[in-house]
BAKOL-619768 format. One line per field, with one value per atom (N, C-alpha, C, CB): residue number from 1; chain; y negated, z negated, x. Coordinates in steps of 0.1 Angstrom, whole numbers. Glycine has a CB too. Layout:
% BAKOL-619768
k <- c(NUM, ...)
c <- c(A, ...)
Y <- c(Y, ...)
Z <- c(Z, ...)
X <- c(X, ...)
//
This chain:
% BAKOL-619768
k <- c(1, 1, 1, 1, 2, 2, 2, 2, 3, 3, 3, 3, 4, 4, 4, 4, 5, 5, 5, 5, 6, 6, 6, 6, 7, 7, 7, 7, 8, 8, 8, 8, 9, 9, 9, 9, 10, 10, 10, 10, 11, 11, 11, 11, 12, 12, 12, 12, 13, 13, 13, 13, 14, 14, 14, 14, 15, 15, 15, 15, 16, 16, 16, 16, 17, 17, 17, 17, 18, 18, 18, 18, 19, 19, 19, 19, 20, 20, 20, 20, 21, 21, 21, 21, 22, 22, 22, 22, 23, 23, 23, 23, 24, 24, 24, 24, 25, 25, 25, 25, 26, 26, 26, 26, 27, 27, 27, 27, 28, 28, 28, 28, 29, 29, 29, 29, 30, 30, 30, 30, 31, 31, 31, 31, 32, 32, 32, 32, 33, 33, 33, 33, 34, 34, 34, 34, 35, 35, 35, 35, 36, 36, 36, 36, 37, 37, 37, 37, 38, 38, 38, 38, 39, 39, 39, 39, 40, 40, 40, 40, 41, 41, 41, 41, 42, 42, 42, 42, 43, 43, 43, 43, 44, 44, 44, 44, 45, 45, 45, 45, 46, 46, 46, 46, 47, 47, 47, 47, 48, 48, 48, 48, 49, 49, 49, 49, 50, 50, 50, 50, 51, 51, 51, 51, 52, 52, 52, 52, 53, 53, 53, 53, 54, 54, 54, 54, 55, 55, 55, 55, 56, 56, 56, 56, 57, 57, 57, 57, 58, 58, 58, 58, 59, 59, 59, 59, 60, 60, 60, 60, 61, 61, 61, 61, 62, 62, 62, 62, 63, 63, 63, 63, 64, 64, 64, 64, 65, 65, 65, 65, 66, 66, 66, 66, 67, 67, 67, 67, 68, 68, 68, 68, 69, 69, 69, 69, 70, 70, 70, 70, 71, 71, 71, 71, 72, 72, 72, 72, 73, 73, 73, 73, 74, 74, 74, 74, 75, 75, 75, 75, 76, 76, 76, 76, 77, 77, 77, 77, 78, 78, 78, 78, 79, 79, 79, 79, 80, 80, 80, 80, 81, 81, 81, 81, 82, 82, 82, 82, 83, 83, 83, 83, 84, 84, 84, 84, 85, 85, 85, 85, 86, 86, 86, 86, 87, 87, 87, 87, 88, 88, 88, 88, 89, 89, 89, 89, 90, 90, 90, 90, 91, 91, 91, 91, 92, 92, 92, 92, 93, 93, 93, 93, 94, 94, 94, 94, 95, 95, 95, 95, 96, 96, 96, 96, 97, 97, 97, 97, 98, 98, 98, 98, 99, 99, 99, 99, 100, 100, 100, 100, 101, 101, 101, 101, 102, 102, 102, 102, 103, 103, 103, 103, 104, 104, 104, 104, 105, 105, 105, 105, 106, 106, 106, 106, 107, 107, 107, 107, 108, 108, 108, 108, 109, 109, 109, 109, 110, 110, 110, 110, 111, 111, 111, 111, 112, 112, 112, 112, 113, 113, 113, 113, 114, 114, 114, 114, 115, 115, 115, 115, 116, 116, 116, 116, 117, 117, 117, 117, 118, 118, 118, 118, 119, 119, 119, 119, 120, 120, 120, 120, 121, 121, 121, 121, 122, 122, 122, 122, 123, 123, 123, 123, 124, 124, 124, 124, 125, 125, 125, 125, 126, 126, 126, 126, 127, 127, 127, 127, 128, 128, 128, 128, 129, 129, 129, 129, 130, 130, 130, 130, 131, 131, 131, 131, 132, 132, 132, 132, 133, 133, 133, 133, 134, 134, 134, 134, 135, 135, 135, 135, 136, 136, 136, 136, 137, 137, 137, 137, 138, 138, 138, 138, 139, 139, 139, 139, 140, 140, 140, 140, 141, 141, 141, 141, 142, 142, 142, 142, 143, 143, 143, 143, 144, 144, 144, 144, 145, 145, 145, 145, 146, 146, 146, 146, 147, 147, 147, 147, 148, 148, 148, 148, 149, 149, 149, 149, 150, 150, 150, 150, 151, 151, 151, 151, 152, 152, 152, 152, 153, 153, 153, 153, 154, 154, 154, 154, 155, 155, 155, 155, 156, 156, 156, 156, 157, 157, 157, 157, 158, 158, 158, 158, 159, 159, 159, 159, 160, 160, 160, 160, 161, 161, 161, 161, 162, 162, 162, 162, 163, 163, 163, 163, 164, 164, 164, 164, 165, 165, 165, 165, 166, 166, 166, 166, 167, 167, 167, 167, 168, 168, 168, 168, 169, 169, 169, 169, 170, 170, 170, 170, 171, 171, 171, 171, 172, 172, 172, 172, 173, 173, 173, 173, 174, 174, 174, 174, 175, 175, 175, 175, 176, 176, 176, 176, 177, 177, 177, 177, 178, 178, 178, 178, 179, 179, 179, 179, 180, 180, 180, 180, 181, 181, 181, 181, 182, 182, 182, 182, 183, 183, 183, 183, 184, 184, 184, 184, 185, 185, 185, 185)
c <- c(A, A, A, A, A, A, A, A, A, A, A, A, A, A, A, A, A, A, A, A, A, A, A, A, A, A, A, A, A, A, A, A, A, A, A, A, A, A, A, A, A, A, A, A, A, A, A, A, A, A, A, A, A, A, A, A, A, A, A, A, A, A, A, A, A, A, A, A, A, A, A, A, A, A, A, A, A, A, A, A, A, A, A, A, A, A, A, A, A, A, A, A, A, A, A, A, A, A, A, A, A, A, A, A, A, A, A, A, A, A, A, A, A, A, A, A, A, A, A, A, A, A, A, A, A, A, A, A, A, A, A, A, A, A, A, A, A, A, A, A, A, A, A, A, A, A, A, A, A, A, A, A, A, A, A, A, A, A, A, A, A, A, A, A, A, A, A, A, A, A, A, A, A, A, A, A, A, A, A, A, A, A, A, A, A, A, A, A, A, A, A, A, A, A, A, A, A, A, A, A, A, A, A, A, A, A, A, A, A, A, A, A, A, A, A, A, A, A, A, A, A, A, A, A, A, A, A, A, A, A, A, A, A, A, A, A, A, A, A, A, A, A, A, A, A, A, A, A, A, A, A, A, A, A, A, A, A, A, A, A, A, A, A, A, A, A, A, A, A, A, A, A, A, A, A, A, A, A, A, A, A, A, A, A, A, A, A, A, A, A, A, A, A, A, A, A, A, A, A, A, A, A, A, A, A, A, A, A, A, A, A, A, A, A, A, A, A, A, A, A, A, A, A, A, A, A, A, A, A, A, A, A, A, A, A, A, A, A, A, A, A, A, A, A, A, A, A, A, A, A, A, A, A, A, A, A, A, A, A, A, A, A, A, A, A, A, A, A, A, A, A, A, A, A, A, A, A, A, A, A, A, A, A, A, A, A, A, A, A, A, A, A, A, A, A, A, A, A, A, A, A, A, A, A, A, A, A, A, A, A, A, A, A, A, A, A, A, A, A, A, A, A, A, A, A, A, A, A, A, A, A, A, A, A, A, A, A, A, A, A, A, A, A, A, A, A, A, A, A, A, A, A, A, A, A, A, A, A, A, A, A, A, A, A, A, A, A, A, A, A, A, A, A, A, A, A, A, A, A, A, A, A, A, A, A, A, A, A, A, A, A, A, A, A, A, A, A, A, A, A, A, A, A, A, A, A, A, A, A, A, A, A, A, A, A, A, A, A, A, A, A, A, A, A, A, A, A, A, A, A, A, A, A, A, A, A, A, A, A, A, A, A, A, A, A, A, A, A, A, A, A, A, A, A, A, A, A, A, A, A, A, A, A, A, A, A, A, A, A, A, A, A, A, A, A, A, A, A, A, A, A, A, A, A, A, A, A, A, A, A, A, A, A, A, A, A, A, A, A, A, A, A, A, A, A, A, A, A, A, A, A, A, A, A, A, A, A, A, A, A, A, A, A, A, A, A, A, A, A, A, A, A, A, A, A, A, A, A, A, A, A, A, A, A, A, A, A, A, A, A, A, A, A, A, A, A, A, A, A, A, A, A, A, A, A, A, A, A, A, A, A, A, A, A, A, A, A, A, A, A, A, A, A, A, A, A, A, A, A, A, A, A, A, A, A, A, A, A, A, A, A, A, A, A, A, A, A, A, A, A, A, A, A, A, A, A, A, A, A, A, A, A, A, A, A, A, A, A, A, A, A, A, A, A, A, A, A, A, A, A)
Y <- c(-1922, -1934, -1935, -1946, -1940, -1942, -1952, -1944, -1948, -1961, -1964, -1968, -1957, -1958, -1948, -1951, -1948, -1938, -1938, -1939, -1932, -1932, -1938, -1916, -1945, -1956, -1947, -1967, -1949, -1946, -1948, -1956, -1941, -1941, -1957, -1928, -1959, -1969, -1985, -1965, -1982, -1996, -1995, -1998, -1982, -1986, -1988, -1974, -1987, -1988, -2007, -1980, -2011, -2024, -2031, -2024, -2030, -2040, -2049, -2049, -2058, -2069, -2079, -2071, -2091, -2105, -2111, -2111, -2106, -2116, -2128, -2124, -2127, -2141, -2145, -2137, -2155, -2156, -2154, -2174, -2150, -2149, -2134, -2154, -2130, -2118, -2111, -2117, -2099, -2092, -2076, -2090, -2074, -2061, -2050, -2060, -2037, -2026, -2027, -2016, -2019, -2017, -2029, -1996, -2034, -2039, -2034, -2045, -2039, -2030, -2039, -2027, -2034, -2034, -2036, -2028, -2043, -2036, -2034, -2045, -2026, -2026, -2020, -2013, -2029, -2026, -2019, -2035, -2005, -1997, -1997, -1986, -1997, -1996, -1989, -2011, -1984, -1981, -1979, -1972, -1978, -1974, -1966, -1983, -1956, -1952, -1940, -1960, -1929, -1914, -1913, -1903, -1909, -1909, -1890, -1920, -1888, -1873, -1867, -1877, -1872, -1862, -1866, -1866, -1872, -1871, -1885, -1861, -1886, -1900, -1909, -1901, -1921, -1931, -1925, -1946, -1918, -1918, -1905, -1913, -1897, -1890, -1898, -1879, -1904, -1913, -1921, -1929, -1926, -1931, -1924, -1936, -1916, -1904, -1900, -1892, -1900, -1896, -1905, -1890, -1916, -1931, -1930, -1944, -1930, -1928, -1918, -1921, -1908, -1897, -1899, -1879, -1905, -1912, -1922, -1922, -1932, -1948, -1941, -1963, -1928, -1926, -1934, -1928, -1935, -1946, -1936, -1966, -1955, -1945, -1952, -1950, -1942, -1949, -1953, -1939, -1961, -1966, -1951, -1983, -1950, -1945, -1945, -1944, -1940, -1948, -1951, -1939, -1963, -1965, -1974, -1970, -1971, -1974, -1987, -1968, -1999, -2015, -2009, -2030, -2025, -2034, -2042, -2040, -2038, -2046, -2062, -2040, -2065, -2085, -2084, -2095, -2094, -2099, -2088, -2100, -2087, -2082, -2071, -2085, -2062, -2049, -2042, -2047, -2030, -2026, -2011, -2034, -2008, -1998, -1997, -1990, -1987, -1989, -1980, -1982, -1994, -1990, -1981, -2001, -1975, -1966, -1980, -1940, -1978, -1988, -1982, -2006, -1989, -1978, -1991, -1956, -1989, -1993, -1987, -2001, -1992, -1981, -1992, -1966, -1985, -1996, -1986, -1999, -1992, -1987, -1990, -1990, -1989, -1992, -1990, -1987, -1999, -1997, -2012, -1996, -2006, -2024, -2023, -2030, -2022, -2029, -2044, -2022, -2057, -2066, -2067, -2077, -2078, -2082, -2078, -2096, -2087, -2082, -2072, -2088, -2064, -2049, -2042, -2042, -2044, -2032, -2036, -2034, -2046, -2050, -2041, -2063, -2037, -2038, -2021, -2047, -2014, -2000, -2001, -1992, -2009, -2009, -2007, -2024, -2014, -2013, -2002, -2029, -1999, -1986, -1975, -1985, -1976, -1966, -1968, -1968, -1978, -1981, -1973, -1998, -1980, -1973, -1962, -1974, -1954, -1938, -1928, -1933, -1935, -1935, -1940, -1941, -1942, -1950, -1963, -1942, -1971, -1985, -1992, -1990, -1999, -2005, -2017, -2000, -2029, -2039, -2042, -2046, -2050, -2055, -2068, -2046, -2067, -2082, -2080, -2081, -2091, -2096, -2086, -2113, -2081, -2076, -2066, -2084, -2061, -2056, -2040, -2058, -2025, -2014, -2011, -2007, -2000, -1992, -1985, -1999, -1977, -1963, -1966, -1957, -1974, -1980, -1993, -1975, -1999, -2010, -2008, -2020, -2015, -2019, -2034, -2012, -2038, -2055, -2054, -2069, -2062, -2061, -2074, -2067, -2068, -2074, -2086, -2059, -2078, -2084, -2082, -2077, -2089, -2081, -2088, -2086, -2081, -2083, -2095, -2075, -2099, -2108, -2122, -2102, -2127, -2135, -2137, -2143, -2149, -2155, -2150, -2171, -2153, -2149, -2155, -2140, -2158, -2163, -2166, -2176, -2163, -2156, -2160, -2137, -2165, -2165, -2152, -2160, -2140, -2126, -2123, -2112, -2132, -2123, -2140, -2110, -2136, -2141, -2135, -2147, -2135, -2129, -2138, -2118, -2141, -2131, -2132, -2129, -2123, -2121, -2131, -2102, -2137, -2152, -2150, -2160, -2139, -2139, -2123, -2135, -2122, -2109, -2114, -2107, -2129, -2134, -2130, -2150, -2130, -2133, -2120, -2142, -2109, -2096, -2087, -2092, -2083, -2071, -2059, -2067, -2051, -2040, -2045, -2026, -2051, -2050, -2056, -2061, -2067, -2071, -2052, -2085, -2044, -2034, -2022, -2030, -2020, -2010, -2016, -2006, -2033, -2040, -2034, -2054, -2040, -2037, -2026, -2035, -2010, -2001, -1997, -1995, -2005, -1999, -2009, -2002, -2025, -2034, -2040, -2042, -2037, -2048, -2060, -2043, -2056, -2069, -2082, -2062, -2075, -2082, -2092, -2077, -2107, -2116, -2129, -2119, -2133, -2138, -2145, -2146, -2153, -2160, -2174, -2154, -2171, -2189, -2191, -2190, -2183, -2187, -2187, -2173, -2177, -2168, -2162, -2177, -2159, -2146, -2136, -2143, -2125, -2117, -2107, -2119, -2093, -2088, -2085, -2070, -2081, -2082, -2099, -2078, -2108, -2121, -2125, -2132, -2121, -2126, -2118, -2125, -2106, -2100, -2101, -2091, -2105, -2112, -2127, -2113, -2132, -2145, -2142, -2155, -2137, -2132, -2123, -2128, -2113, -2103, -2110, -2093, -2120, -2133, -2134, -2146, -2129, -2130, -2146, -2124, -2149, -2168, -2168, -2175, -2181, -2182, -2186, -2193, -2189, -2187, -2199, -2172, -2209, -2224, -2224, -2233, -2233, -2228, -2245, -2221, -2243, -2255, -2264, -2246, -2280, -2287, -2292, -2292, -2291, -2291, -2307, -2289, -2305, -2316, -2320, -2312, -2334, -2336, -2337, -2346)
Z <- c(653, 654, 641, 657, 641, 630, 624, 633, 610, 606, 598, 618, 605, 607, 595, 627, 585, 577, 576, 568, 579, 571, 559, 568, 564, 550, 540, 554, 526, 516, 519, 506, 515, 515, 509, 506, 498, 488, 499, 467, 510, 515, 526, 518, 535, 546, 537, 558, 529, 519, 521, 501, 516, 509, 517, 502, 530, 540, 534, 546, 546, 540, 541, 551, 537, 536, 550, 519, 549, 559, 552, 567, 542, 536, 545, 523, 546, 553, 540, 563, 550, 544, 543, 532, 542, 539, 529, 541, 527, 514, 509, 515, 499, 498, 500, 479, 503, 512, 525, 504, 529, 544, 545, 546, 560, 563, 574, 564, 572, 577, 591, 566, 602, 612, 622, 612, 628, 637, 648, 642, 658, 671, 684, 670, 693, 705, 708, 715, 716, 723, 735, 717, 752, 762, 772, 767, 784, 794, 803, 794, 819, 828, 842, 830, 841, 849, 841, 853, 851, 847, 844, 853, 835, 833, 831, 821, 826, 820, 809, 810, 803, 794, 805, 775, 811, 821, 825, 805, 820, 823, 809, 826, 815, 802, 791, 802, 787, 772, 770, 769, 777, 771, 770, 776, 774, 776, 757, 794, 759, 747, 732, 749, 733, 724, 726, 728, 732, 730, 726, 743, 723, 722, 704, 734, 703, 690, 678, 696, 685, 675, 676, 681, 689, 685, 671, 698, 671, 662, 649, 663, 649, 635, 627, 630, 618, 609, 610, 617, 608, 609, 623, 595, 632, 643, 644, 656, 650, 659, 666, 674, 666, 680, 693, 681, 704, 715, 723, 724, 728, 740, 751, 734, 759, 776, 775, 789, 785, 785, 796, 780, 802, 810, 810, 813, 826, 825, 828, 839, 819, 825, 837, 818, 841, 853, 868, 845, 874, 887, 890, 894, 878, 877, 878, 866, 890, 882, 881, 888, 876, 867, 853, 869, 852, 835, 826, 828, 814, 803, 794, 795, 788, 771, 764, 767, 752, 743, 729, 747, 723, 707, 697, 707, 684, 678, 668, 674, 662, 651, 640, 656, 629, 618, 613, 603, 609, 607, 596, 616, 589, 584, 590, 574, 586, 593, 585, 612, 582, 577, 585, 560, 596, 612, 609, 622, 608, 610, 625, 604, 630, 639, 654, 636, 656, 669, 671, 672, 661, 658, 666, 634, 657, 660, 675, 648, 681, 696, 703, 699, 704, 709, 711, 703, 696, 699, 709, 688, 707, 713, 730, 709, 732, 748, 752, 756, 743, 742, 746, 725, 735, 737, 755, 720, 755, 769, 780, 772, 785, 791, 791, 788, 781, 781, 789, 769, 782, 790, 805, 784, 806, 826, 828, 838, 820, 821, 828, 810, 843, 849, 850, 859, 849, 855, 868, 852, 863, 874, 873, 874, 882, 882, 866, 895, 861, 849, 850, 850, 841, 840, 848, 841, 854, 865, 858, 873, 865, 861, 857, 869, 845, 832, 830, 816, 829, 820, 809, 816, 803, 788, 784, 781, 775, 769, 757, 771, 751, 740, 726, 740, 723, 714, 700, 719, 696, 683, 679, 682, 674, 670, 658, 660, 648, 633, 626, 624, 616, 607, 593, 611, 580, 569, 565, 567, 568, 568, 574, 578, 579, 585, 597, 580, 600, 611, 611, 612, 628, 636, 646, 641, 650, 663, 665, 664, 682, 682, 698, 676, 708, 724, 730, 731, 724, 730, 722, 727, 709, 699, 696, 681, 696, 685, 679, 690, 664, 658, 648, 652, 652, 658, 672, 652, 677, 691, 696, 695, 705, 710, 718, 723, 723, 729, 719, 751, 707, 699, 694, 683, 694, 691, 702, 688, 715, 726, 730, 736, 725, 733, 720, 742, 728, 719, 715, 721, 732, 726, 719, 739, 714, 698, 690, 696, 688, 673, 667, 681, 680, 675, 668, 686, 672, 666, 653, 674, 654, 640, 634, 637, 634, 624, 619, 629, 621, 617, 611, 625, 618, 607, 595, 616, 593, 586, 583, 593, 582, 579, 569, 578, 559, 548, 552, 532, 565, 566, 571, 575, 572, 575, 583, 561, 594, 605, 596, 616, 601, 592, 597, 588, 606, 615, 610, 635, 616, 610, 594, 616, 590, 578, 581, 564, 592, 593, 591, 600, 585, 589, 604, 584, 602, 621, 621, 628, 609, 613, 618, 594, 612, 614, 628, 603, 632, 646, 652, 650, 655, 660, 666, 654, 650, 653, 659, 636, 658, 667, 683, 661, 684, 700, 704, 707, 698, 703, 705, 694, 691, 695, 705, 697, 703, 713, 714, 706, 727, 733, 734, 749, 732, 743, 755, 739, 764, 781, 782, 788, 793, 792, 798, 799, 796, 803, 813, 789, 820, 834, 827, 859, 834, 832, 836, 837, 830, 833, 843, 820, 851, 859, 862, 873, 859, 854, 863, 847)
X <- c(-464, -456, -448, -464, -436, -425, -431, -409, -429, -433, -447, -433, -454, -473, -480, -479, -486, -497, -509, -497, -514, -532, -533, -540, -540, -547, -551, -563, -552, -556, -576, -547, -585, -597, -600, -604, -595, -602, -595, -594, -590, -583, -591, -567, -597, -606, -619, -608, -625, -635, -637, -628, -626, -622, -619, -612, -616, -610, -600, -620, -600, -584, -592, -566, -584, -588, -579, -582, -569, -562, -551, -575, -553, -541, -531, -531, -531, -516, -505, -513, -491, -481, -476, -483, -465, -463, -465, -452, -463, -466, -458, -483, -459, -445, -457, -433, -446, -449, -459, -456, -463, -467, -482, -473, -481, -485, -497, -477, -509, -519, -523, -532, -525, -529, -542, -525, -554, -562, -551, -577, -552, -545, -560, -529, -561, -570, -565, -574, -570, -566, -577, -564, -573, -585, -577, -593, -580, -578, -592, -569, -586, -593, -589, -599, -580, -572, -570, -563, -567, -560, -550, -560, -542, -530, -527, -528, -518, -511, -523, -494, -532, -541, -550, -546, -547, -569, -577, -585, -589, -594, -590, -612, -599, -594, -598, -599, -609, -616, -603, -640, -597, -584, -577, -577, -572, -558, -562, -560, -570, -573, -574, -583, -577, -580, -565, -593, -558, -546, -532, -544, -536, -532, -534, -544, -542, -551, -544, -567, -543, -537, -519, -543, -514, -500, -498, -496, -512, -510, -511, -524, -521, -524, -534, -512, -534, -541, -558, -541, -567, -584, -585, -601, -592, -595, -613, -590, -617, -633, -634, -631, -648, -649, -649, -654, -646, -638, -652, -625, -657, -668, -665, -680, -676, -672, -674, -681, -670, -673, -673, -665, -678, -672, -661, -678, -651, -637, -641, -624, -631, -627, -623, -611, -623, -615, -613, -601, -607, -608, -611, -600, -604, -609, -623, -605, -627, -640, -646, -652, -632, -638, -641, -633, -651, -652, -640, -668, -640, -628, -632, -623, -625, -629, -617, -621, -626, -618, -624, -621, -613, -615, -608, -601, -603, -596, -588, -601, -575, -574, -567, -563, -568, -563, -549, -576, -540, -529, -523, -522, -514, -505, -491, -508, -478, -467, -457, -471, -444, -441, -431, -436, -432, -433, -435, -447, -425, -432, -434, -426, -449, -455, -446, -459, -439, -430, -425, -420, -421, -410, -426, -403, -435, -450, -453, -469, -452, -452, -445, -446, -431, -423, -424, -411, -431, -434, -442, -438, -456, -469, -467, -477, -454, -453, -442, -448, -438, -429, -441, -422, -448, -459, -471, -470, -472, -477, -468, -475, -456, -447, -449, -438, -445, -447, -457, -448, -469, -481, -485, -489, -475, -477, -483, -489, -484, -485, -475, -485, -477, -469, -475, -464, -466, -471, -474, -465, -481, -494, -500, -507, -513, -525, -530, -542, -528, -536, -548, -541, -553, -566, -571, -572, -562, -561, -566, -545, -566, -566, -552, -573, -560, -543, -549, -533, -537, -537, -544, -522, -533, -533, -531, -523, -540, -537, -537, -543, -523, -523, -521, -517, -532, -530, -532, -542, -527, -521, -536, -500, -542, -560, -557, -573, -550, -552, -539, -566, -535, -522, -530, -500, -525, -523, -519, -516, -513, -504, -513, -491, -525, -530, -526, -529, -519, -516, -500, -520, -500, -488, -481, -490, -471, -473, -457, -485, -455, -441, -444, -438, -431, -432, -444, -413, -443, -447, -460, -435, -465, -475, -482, -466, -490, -504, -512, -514, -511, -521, -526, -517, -543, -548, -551, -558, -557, -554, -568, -555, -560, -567, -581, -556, -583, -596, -610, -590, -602, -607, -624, -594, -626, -641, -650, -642, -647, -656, -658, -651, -650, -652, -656, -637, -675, -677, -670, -686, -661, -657, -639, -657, -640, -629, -638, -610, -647, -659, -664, -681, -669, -676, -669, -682, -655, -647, -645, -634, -643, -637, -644, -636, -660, -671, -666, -685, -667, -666, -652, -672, -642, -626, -629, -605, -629, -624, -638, -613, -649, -660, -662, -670, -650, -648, -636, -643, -627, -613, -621, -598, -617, -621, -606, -629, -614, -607, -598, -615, -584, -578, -577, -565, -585, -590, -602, -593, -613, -629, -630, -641, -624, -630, -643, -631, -646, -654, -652, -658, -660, -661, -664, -665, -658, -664, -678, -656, -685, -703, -706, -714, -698, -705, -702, -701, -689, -682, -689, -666, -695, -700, -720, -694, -723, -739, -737, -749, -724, -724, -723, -712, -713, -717, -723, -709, -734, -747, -757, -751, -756, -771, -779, -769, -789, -802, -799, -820, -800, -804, -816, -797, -821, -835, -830, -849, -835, -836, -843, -844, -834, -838, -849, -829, -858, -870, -873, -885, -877, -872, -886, -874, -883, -886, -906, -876, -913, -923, -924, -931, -935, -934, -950, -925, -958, -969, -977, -970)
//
């Protein structure tokens, strides 16, 4: 992808903070990557793996979920961290560029793809545009992006919570107790 480099060791090492605001040279990235459909390299965990080496950067390792919503097959989903000074919308606008190419057609919400692609996190903190929110509005509640986070970014920290992805992540893995019904005398 134009634009896009492998991180320096000592910055996946280091993670980001998240500051809001802009900042000079390249701006670093999480981007979700998932599918659940065959496309031109094969099943999803190719499709993805092939997605992956387009973004560049460090990628997650890619693993199977469960889909949202109406869909039910299973997804591969992965993450990758990037660099690119792409501001926010410009890196969108590839992201569906790059979808497209890959056979992403619209459809039902949540529906089955080739490819998905969301823009997780930026450098930069917060975002927010008709087409973009960053950060990405539902990224707390869903383990497969907390789990790739953990392993690209484990120091960047939310620019809403100020969490951390180990911490967002032990908040939604949390063992519950299990309501236990009303004793009756």
């Amino acid at each position: 992808m134009t634009g896009t480099a492998r991180l320096p060791a000592a910055s996946r090492r280091d993670g980001f903070r998240g500051a809001s605001g802009a900042h000079a040279g390249p701006h670093h990235y999480v981007v979700g990557v998932g599918g659940n459909r065959r496309g031109r390299h094969g099943g999803p965990r190719e499709e993805v793996a092939a997605v992956l080496a387009e973004l560049g950067g460090v990628a997650a390792p890619i693993r199977a979920s469960a889909p949202l919503g109406p869909s039910t097959r299973t997804f591969a989903n992965a993450a990758a961290l990037i660099a690119s000074d792409a501001a926010p919308d410009v890196l969108l606008a590839r992201l569906k560029a790059i979808e497209q190419a890959f056979g992403r057609r619209r459809g039902r919400r949540w529906g089955a793809r080739v490819i998905d692609l969301d823009v997780i996190l930026w450098s930069g903190g917060r975002w927010s545009s008709p087409r973009l929110t960053i950060p990405h509005p539902g990224f707390r509640q869903r383990a497969f992006v907390l789990a790739p986070l953990v392993a690209l970014a484990p120091r960047w920290r939310d620019p809403v919570t100020g969490l951390t992805p180990p911490q967002l992540h032990a908040r939604l893995t949390k063992a519950r107790p299990v309501p236990r019904p009303a004793r009756t005398a």
